[in-house]
MDAnalysis code that builds the backbone (N, CA, C; Angstrom):
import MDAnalysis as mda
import numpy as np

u = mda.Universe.empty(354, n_residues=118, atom_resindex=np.repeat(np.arange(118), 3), trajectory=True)
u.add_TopologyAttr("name", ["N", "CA", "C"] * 118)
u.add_TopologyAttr("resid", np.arange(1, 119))
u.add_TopologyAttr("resname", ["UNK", "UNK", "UNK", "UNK", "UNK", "UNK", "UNK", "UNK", "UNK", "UNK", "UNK", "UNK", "UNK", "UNK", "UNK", "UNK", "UNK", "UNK", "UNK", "UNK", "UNK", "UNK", "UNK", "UNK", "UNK", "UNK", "UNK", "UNK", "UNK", "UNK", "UNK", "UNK", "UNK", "UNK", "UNK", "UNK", "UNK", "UNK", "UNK", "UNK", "UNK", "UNK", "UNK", "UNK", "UNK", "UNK", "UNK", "UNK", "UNK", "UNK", "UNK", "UNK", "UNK", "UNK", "UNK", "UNK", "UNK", "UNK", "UNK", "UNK", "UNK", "UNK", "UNK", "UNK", "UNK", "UNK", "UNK", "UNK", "UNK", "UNK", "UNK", "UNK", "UNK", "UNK", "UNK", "UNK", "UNK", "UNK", "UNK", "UNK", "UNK", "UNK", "UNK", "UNK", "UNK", "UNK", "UNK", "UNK", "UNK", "UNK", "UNK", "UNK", "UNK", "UNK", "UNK", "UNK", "UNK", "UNK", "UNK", "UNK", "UNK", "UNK", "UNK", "UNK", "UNK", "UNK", "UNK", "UNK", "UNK", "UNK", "UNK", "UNK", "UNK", "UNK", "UNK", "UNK", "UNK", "UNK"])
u.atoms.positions = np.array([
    [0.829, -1.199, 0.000],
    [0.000, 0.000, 0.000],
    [0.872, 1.262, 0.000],
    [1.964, 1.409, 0.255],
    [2.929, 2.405, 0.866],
    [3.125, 2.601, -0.534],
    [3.918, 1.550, -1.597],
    [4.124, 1.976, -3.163],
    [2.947, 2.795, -3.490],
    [1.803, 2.333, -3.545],
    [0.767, 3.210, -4.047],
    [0.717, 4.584, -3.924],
    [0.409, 4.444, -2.296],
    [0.709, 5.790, -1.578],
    [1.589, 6.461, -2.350],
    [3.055, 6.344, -2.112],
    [4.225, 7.215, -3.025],
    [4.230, 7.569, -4.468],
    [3.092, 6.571, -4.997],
    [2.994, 6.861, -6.519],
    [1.800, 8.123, -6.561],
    [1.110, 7.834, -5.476],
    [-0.300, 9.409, -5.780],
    [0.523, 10.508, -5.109],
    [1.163, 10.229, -4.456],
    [1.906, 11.641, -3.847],
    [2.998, 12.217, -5.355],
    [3.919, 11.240, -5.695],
    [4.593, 11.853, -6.939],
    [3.987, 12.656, -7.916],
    [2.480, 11.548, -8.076],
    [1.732, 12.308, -9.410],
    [0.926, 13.676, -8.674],
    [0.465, 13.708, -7.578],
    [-0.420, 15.111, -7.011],
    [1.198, 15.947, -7.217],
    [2.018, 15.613, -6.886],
    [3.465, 16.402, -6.725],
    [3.501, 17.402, -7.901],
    [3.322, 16.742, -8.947],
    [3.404, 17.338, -10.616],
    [2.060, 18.739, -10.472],
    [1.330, 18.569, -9.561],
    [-0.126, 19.579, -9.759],
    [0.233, 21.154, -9.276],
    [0.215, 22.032, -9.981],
    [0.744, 23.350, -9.346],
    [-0.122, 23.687, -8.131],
    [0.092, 24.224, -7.313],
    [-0.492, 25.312, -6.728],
    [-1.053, 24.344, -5.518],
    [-0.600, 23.612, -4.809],
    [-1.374, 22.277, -3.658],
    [-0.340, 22.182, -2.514],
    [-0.915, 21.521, -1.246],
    [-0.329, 21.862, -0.162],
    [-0.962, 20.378, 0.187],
    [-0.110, 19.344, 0.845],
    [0.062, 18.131, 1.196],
    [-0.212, 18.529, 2.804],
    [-1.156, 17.727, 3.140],
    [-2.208, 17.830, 4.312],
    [-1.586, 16.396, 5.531],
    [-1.206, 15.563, 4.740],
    [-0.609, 14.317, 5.520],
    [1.000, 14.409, 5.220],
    [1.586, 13.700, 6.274],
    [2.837, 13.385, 6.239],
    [3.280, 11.624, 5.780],
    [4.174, 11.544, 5.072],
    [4.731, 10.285, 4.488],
    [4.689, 9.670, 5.921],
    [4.739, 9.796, 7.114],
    [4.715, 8.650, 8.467],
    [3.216, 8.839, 8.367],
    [2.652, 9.326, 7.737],
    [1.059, 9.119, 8.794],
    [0.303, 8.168, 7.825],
    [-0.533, 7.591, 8.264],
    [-1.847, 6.414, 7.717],
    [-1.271, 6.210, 6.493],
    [-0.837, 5.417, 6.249],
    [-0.590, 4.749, 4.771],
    [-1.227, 4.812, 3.237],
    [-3.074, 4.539, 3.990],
    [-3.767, 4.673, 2.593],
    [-4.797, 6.039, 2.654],
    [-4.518, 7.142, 3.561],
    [-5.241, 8.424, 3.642],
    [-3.832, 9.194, 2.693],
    [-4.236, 10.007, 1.895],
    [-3.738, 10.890, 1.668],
    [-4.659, 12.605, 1.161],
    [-4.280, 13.222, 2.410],
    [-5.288, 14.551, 2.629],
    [-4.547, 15.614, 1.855],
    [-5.280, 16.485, 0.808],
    [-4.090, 17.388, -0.188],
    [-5.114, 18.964, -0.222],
    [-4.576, 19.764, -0.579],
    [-5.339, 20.937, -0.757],
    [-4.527, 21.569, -1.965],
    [-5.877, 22.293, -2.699],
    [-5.521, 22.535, -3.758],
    [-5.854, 24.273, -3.535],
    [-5.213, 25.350, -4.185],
    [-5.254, 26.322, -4.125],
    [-6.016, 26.655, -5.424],
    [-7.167, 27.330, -4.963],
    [-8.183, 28.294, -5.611],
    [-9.323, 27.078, -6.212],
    [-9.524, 26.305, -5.302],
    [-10.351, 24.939, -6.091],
    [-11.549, 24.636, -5.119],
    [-12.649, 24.730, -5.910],
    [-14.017, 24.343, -4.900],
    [-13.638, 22.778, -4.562],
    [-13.392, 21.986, -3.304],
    [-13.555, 20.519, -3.224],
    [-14.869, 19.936, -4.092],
    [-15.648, 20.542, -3.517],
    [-16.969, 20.175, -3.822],
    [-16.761, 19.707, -5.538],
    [-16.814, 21.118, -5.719],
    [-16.341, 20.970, -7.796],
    [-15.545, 19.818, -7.928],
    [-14.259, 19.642, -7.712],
    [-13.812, 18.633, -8.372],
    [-14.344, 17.288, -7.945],
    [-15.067, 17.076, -6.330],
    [-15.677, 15.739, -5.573],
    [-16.193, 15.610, -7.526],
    [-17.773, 16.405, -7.855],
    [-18.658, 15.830, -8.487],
    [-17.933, 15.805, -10.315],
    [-16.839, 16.460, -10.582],
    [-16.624, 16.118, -11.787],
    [-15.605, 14.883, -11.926],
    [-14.931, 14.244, -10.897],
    [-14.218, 13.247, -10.432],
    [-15.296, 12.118, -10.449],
    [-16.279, 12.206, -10.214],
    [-17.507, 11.262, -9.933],
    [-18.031, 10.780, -11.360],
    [-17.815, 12.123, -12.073],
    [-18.356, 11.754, -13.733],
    [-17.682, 10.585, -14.106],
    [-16.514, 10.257, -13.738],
    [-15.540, 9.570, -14.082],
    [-15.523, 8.062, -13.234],
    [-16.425, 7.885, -12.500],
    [-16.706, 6.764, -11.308],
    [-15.398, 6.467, -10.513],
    [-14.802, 8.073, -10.197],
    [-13.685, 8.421, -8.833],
    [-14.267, 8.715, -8.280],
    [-14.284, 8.213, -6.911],
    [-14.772, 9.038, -5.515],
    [-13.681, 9.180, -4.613],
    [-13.753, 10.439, -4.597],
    [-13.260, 10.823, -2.998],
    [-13.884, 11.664, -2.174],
    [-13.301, 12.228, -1.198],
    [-13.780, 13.040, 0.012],
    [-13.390, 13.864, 0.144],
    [-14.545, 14.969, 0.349],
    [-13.518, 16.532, 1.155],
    [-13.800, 17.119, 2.079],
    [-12.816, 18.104, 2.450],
    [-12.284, 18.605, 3.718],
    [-11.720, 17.060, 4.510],
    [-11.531, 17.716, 5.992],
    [-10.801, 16.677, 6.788],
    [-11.765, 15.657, 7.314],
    [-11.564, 14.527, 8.054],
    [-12.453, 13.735, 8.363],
    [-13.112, 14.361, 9.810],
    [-12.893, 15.546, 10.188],
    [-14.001, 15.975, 11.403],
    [-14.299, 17.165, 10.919],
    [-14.229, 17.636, 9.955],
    [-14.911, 18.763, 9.462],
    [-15.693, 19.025, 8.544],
    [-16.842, 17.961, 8.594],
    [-17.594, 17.786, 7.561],
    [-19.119, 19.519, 7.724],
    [-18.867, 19.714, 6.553],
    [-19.764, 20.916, 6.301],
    [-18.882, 22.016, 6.885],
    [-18.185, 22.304, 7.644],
    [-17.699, 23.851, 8.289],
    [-16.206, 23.506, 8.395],
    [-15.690, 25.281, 8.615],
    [-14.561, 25.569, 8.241],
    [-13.378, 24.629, 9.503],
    [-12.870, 24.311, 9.315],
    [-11.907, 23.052, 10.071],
    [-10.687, 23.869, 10.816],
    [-10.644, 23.542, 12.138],
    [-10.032, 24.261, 12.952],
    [-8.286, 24.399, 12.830],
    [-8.645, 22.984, 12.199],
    [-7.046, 21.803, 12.014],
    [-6.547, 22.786, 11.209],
    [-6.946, 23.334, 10.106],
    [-6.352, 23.775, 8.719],
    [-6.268, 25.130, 9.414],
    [-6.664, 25.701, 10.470],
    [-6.807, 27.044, 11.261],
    [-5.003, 26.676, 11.804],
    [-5.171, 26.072, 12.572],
    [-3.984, 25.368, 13.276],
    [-2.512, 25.106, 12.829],
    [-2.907, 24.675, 11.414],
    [-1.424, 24.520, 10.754],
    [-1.300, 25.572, 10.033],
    [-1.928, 26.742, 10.540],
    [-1.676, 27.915, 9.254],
    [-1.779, 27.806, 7.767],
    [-2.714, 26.931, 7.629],
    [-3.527, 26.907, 6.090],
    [-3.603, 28.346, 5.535],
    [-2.980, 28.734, 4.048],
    [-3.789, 30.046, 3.513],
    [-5.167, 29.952, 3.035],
    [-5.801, 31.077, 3.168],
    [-7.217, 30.556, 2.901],
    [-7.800, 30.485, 1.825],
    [-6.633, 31.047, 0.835],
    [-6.788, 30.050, -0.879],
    [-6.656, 28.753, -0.871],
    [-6.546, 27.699, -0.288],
    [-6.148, 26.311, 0.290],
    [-7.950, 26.038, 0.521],
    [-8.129, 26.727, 1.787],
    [-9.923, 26.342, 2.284],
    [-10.505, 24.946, 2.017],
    [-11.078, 25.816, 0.656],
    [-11.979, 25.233, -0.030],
    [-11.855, 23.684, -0.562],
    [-10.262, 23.817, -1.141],
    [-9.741, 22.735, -1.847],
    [-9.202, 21.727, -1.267],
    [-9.799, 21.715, -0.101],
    [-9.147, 20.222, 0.511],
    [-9.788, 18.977, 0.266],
    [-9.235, 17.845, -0.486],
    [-9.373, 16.966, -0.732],
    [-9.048, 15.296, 0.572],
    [-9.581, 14.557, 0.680],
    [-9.234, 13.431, 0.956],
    [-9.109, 12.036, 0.338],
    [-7.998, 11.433, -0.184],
    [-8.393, 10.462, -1.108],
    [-7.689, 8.994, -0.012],
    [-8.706, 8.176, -0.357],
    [-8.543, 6.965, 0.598],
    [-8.162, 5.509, -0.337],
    [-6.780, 4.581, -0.009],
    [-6.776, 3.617, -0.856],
    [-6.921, 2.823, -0.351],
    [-7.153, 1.628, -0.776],
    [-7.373, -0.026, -0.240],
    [-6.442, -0.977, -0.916],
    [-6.233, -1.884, -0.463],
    [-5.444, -3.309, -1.115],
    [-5.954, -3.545, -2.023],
    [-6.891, -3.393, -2.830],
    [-7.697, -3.354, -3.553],
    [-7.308, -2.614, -4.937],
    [-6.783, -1.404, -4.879],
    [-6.223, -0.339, -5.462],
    [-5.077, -1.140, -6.599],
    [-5.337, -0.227, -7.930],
    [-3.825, -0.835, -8.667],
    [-2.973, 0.442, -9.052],
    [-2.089, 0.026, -9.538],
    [-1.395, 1.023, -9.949],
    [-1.453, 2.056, -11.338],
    [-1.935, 0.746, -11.763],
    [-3.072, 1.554, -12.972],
    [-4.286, 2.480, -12.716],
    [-5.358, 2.185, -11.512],
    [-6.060, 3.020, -11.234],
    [-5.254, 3.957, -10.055],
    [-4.051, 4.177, -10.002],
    [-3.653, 5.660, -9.245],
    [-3.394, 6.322, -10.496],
    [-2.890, 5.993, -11.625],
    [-2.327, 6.617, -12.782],
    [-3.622, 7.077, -13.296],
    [-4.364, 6.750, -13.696],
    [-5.716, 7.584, -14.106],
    [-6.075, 8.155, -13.012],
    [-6.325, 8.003, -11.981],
    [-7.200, 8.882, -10.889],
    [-6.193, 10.278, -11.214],
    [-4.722, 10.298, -11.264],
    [-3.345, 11.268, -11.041],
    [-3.878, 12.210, -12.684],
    [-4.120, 11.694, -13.713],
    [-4.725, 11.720, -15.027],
    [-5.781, 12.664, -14.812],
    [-6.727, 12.277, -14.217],
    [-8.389, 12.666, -14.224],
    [-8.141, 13.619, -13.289],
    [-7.595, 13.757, -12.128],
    [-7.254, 15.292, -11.247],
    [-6.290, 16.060, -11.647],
    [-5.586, 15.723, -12.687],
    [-4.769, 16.780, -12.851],
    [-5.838, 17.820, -13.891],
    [-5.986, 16.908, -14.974],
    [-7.063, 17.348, -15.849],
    [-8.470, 18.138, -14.717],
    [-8.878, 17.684, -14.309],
    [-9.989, 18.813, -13.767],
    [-9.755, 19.661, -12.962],
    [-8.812, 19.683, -12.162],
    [-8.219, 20.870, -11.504],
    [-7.915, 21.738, -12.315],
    [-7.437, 21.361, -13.100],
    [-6.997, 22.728, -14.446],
    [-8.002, 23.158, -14.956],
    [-9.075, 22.651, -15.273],
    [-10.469, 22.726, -15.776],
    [-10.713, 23.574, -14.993],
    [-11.201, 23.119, -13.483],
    [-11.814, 23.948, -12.985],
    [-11.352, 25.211, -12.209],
    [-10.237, 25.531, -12.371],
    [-9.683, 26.879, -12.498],
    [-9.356, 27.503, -13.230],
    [-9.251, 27.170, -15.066],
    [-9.774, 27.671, -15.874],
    [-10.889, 28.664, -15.833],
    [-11.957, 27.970, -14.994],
    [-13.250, 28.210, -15.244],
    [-13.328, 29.325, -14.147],
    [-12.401, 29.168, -13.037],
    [-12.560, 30.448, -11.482],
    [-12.297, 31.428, -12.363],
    [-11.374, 30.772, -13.235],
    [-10.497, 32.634, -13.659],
    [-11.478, 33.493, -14.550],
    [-12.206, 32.758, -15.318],
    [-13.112, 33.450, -15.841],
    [-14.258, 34.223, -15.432],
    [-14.512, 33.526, -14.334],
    [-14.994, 33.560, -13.856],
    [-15.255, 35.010, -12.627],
    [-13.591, 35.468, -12.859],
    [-13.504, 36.693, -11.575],
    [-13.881, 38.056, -12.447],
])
């Protein structure tokens, strides 16, 4: 599980503008990431188009602003974009390479779309 792990961290690594929420010692198959200037929400449901699921914000801050991300001095272009992605034994290495594929691609998408948006 740890290879896996190191392979979604390399590929989120390649994503501009993101702030790594877990540390390489912590939980093996959690990896918590924040993306700068990115609705979670937005990418949760266009990730979904794709039959990816993950989770956002932290796991005790479901619906409101999270104290944790207060705590570690999160900027609050970060906020929004916190992601949680969870793996299992189950997981291949082929599906981290598309999931790494399909978020890089909609993150760009969907800040494409902020910028136009301002």
């Amino acid at each position: 599980m740890e290879n896996l792990r190191d392979l979604l961290i390399s590929g989120i690594s390649k994503i501009e503008n993101h702030k790594f929420l877990t540390t390489k010692d912590g939980v093996p198959n959690i990896v918590t990431v924040a993306f700068e200037n990115i609705r979670s929400e937005v990418l949760l449901h266009f990730l979904e188009s794709e039959k990816i699921y993950i989770s956002t914000g932290s796991a005790c801050s479901k619906g409101k602003k999270s104290r944790t991300f207060d705590g570690i001095g999160l900027d609050n272009k970060y906020n929004d974009g916190v992601v949680r992605i969870s793996l299992s034994e189950f997981n291949t290495e082929e599906e981290i390479k598309v999931f790494i594929e399909n978020l890089e691609k909609y993150v760009n998408e969907i800040r494409m779309i902020m910028k136009r948006g301002r």
